[in-house]
MIVOVO-805337 format. One record per residue: residue in three letters; residue number from 1; x, y, z negated of N, C-alpha, C in turn. Coordinates in pm, 1 decimal, padded with zeros to 6 digits, m for minus. Layout:
<tiros>
('Ala'; NUM; (X; Y; Z); (X; Y; Z); (X; Y; Z))
...
</tiros>
This chain:
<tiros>
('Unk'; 1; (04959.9; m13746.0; 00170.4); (04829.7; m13684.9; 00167.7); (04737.7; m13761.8; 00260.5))
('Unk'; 2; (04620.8; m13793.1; 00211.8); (04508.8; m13821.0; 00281.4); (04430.6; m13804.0; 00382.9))
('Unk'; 3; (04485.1; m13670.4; 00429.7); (04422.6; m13564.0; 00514.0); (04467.8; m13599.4; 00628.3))
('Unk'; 4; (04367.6; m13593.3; 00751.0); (04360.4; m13663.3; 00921.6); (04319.5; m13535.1; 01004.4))
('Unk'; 5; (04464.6; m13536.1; 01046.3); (04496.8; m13373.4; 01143.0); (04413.6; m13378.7; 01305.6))
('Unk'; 6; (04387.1; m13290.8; 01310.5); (04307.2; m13332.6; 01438.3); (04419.9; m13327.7; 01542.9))
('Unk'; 7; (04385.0; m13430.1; 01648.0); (04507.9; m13500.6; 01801.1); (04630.0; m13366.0; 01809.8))
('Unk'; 8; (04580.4; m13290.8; 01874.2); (04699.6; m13217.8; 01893.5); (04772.8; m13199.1; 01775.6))
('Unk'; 9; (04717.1; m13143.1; 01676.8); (04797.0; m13081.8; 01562.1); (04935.3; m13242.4; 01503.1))
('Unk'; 10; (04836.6; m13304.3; 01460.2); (04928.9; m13452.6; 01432.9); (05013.1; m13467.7; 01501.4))
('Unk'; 11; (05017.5; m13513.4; 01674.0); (05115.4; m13514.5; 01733.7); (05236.0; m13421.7; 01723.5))
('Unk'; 12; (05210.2; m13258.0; 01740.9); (05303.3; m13146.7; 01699.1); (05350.9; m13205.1; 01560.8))
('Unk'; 13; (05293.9; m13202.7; 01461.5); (05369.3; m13256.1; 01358.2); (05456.8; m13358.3; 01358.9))
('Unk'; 14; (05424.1; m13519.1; 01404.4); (05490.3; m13598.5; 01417.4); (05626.1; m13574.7; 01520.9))
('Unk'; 15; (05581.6; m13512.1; 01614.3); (05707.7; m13462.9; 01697.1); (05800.7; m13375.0; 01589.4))
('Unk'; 16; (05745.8; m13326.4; 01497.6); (05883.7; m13205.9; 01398.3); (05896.2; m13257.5; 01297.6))
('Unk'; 17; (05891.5; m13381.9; 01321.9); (05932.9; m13464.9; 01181.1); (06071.1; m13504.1; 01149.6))
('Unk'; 18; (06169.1; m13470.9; 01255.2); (06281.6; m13465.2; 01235.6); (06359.7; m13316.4; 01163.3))
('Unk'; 19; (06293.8; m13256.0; 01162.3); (06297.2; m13123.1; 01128.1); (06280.1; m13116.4; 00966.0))
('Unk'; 20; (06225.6; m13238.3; 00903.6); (06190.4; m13244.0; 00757.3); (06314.0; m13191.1; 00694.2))
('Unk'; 21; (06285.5; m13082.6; 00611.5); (06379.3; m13003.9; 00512.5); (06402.6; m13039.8; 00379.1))
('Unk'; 22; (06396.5; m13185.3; 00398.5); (06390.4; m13245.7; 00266.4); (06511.7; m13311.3; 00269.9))
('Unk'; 23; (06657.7; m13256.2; 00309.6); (06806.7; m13301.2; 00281.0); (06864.5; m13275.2; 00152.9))
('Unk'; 24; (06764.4; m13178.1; 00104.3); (06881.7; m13122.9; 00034.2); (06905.9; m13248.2; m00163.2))
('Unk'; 25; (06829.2; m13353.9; m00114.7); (06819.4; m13500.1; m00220.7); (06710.4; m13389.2; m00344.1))
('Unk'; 26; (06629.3; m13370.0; m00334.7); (06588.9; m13285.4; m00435.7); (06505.3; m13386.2; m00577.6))
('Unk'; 27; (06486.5; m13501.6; m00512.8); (06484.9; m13631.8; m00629.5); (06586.0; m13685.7; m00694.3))
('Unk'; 28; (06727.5; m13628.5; m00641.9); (06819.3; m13634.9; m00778.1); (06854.1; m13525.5; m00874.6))
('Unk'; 29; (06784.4; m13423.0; m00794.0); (06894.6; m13284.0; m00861.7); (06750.2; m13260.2; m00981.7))
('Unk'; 30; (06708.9; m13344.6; m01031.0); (06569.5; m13290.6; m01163.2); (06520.9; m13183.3; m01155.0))
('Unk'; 31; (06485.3; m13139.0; m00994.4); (06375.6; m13045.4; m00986.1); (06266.4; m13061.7; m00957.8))
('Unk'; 32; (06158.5; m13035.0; m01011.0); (06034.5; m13107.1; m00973.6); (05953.3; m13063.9; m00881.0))
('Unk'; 33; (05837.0; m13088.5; m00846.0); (05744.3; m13039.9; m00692.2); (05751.5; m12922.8; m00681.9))
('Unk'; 34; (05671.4; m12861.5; m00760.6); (05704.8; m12695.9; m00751.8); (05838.0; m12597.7; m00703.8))
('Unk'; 35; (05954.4; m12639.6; m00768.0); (06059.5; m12562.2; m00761.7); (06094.9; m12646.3; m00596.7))
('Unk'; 36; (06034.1; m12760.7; m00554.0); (06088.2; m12816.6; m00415.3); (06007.4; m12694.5; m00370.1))
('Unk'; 37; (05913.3; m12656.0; m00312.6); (05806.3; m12607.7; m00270.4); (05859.5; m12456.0; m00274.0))
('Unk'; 38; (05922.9; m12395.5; m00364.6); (05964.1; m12240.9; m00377.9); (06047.2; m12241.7; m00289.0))
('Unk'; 39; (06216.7; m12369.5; m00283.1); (06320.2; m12321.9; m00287.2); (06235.3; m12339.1; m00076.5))
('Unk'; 40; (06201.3; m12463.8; m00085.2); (06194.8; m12493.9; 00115.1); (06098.4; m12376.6; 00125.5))
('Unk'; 41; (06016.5; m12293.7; 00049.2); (05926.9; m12176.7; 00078.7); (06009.5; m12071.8; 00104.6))
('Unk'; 42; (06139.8; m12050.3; 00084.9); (06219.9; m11935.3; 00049.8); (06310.4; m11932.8; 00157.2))
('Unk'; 43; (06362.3; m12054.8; 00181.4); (06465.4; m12067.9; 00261.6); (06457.6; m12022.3; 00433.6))
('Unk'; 44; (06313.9; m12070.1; 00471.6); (06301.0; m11988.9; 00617.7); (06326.6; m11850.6; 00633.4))
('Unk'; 45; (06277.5; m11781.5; 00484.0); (06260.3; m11670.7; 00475.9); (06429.3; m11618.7; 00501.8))
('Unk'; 46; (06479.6; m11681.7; 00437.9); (06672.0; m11617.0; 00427.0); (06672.1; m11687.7; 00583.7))
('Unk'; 47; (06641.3; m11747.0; 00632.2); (06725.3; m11736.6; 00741.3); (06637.0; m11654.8; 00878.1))
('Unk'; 48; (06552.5; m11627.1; 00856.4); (06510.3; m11510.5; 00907.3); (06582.1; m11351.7; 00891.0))
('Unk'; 49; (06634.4; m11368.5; 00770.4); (06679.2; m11220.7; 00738.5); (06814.6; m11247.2; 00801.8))
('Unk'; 50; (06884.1; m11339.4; 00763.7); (07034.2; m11354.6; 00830.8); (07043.3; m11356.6; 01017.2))
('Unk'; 51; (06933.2; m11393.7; 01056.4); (06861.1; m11364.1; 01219.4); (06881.5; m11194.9; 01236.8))
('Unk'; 52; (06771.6; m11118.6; 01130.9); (06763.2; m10974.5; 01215.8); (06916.9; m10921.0; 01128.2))
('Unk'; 53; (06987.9; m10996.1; 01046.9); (07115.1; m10903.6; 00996.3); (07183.6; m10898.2; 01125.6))
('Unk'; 54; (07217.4; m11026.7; 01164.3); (07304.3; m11052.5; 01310.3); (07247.6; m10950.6; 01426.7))
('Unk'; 55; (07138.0; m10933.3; 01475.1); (07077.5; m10843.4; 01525.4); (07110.0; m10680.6; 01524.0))
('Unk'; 56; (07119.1; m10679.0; 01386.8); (07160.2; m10479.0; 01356.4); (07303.5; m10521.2; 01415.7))
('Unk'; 57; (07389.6; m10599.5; 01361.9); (07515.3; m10565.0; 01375.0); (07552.2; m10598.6; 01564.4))
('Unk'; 58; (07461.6; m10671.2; 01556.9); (07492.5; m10638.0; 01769.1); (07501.6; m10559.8; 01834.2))
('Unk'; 59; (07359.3; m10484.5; 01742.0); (07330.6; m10360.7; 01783.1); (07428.0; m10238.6; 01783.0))
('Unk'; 60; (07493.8; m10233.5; 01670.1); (07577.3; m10141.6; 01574.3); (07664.7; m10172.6; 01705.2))
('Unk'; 61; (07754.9; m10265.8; 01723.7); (07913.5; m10308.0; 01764.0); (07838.8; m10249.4; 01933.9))
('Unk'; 62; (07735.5; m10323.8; 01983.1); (07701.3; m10285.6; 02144.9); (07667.6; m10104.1; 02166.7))
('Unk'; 63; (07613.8; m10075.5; 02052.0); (07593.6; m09896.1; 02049.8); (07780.1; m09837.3; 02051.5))
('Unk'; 64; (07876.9; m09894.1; 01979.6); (08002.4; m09836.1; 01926.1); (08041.5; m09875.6; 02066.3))
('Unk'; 65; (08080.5; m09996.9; 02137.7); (08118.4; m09989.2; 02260.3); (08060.8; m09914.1; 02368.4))
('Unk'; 66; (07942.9; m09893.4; 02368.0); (07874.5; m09816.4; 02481.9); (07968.6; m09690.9; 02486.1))
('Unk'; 67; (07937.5; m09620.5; 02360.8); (08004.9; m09509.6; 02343.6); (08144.0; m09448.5; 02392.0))
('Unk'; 68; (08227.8; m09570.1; 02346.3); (08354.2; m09600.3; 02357.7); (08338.7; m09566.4; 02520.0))
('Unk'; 69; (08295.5; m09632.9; 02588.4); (08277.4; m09667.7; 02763.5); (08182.8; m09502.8; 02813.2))
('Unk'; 70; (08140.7; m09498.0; 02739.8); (08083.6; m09324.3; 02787.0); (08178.9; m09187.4; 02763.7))
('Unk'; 71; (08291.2; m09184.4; 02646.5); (08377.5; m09069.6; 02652.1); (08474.7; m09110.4; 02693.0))
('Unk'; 72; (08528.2; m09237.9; 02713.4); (08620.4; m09282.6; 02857.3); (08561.4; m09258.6; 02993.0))
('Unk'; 73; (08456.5; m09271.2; 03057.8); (08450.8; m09209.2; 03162.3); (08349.7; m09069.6; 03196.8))
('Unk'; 74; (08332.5; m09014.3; 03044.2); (08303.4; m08877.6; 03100.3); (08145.3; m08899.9; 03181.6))
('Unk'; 75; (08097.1; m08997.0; 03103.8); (07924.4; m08986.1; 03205.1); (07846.2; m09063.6; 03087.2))
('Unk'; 76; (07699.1; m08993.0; 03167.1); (07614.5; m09002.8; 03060.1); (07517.5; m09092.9; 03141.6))
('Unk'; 77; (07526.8; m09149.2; 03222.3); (07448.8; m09253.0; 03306.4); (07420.1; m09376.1; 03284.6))
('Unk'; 78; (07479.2; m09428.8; 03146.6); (07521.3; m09562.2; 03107.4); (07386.1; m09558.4; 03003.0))
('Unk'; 79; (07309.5; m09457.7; 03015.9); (07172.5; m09436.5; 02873.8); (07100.3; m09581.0; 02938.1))
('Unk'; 80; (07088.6; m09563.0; 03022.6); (06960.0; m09707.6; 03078.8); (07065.9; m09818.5; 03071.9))
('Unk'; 81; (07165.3; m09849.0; 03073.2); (07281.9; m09964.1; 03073.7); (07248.0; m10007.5; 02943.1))
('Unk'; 82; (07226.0; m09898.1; 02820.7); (07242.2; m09883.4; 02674.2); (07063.5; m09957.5; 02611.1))
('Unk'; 83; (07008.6; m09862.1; 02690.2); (06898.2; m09948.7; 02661.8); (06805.6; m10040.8; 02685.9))
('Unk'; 84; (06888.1; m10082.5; 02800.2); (06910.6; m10269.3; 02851.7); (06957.8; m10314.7; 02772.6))
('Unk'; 85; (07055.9; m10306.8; 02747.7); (07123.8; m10393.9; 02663.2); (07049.2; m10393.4; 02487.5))
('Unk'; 86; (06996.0; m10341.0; 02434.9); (06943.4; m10349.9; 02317.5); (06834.0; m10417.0; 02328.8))
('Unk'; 87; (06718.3; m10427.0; 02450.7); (06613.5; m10450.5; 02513.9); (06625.7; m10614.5; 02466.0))
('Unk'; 88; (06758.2; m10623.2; 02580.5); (06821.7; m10781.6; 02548.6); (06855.4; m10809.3; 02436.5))
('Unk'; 89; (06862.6; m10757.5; 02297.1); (06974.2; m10820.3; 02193.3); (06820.2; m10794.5; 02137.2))
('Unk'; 90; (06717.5; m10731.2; 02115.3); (06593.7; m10718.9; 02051.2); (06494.1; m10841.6; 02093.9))
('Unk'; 91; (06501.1; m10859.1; 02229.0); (06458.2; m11012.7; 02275.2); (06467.7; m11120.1; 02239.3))
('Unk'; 92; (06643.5; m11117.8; 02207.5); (06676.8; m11289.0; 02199.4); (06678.2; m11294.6; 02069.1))
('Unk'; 93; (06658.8; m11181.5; 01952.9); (06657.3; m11213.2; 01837.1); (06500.7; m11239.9; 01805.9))
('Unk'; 94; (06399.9; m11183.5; 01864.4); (06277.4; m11171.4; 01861.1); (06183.6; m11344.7; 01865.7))
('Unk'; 95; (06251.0; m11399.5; 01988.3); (06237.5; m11522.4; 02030.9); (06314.3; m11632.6; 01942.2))
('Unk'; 96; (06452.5; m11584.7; 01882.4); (06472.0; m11673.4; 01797.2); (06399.7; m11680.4; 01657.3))
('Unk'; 97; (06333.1; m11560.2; 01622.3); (06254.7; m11552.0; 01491.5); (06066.8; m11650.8; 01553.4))
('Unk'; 98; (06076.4; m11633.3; 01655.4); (05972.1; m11721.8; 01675.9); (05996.9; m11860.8; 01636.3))
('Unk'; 99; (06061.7; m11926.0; 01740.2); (06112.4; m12051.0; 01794.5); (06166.9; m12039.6; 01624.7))
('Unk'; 100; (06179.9; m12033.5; 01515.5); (06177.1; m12073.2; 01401.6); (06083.4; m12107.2; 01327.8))
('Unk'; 101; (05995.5; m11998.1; 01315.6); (05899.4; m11989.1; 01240.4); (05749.6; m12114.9; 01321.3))
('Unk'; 102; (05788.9; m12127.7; 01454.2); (05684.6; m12208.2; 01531.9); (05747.6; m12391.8; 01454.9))
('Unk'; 103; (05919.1; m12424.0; 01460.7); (05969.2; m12580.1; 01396.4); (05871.8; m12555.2; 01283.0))
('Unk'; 104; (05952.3; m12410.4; 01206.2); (05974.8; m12471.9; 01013.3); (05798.1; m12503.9; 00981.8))
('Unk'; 105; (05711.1; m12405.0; 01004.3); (05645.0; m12388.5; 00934.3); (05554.3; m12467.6; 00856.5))
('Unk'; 106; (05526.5; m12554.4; 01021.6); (05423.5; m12696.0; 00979.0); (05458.0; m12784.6; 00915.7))
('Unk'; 107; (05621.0; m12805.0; 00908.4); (05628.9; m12921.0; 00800.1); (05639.9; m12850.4; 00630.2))
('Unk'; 108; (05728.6; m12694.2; 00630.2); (05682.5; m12652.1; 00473.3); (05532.7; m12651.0; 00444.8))
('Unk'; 109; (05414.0; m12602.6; 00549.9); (05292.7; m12619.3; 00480.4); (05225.3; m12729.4; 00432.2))
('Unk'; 110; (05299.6; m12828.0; 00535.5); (05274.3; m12946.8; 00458.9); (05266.7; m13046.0; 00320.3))
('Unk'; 111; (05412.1; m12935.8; 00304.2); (05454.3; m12991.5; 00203.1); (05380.9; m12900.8; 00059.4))
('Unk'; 112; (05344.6; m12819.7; 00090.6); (05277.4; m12694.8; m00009.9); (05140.9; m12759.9; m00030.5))
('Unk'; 113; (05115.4; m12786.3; 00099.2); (04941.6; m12852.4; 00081.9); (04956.9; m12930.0; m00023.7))
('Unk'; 114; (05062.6; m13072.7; 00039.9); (05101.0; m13225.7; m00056.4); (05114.9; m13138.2; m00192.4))
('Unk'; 115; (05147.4; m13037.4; m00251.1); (05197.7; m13001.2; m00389.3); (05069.6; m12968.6; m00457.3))
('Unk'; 116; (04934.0; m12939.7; m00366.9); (04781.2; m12904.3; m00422.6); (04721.6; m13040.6; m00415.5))
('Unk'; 117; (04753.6; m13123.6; m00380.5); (04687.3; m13217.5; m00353.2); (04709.8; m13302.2; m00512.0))
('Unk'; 118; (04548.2; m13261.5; m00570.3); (04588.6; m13381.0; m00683.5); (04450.3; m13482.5; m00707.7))
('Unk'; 119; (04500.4; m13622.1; m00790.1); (04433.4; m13692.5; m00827.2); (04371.9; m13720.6; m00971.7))
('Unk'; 120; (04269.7; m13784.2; m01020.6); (04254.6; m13889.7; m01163.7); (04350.7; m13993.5; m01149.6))
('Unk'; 121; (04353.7; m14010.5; m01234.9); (04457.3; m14156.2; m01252.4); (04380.9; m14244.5; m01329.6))
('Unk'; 122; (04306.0; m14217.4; m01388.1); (04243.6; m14230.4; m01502.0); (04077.3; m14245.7; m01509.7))
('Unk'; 123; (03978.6; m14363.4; m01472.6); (03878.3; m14266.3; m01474.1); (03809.3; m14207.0; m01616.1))
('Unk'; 124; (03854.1; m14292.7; m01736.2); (03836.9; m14233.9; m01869.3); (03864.3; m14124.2; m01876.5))
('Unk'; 125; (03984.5; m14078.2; m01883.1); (04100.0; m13974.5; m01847.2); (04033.5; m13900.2; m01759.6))
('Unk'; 126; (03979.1; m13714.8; m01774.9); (03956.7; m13675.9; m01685.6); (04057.6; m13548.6; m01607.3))
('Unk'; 127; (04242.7; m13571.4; m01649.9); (04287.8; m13545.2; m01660.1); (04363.4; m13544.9; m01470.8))
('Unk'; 128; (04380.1; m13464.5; m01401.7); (04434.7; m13485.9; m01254.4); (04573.7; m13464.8; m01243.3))
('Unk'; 129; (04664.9; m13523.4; m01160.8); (04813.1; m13504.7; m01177.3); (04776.7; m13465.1; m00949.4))
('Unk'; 130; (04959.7; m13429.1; m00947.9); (04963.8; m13456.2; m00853.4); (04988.7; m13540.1; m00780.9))
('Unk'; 131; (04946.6; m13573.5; m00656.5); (04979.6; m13760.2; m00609.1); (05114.9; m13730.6; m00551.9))
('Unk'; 132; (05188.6; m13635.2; m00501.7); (05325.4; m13646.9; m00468.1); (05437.8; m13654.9; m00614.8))
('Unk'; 133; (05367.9; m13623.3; m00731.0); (05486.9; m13630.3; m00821.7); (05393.8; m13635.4; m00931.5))
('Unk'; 134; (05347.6; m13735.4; m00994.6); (05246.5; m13783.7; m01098.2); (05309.0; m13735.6; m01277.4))
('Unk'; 135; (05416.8; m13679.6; m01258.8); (05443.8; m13636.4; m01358.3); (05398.9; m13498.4; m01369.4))
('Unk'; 136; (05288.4; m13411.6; m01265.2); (05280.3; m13243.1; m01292.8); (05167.5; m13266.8; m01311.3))
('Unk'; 137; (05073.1; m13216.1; m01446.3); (04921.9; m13274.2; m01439.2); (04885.7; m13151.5; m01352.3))
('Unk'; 138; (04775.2; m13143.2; m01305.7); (04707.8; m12995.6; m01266.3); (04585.4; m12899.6; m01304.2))
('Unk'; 139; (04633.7; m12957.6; m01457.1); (04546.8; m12865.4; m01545.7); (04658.6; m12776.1; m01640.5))
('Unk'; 140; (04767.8; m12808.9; m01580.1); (04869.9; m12706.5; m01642.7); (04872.5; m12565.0; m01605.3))
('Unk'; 141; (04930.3; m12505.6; m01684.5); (04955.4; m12335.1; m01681.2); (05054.0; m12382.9; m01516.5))
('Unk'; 142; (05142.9; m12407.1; m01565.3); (05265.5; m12413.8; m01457.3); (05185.9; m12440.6; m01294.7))
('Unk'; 143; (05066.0; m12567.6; m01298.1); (05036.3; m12569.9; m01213.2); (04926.1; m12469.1; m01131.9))
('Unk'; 144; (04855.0; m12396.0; m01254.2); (04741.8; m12268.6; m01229.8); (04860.6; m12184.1; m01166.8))
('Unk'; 145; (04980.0; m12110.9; m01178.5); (05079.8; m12028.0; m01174.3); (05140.4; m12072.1; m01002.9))
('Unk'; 146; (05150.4; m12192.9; m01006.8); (05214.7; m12237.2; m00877.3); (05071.2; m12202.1; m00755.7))
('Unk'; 147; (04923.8; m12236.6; m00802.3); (04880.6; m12239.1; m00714.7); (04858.1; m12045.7; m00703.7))
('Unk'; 148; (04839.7; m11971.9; m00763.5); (04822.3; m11790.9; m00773.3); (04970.0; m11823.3; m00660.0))
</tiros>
């Protein structure tokens, strides 16, 4: 893409350029821009959810032990112990849903932008494709559908 990020932003980017989510060879497997663009659109999302799943079940197993440790010794004093400890397991999951969403995001939008980004090829031709994959014109249904 053509487009000139202003100083800070570029640098942040170029620094998370190792972070590019583009392993998964998606130029052999015959999927084209779009379906790249859904699946790396989708995927932060699942691992966000697999973040707060791990989270309940901390929660679940640290609530079942508390318990355990409260009708073994017959006291009910361990309530602030109990909700320290969730305080903490609500934190570090909280911060890890950040510190995700702060890597992934800038390089998938990037890549969503690159998927709007189209050209002429043609100047007879007033026909525009996209410049990352010149085979999607963007006067297609598929491509009206991708951008909704």
């Amino acid at each position: 893409m053509d487009i000139k990020y202003p100083y800070p932003f570029s640098d942040f980017l170029s620094g998370l350029s190792f972070l590019s989510i583009d392993f998964a060879g998606f130029e052999c497997s015959g999927l084209n821009l779009y379906d790249k663009v859904i699946i790396l659109s989708i995927t932060p999302l699942l691992l966000s959810f697999f973040i707060i799943i791990i989270g309940v079940l901390r929660v679940i197993i640290k609530m079942k032990n508390m318990t355990n440790i409260m009708i073994r010794n017959n006291n009910n004093n361990n309530n602030m112990n109990m909700n320290e400890s969730f305080s903490y397991i609500f934190d570090q999951h909280i911060k890890t849903l950040l510190i995700l969403s702060y890597l992934v995001l800038p390089p998938i939008l990037m890549i969503q932008f690159q998927a709007l980004d189209c050209i002429e090829l043609s100047s007879t031709d007033k026909s525009r494709y996209s410049r990352s994959d010149t085979s999607l014109n963007c006067h297609s249904n598929k491509h009206n559908l991708f951008i909704i």
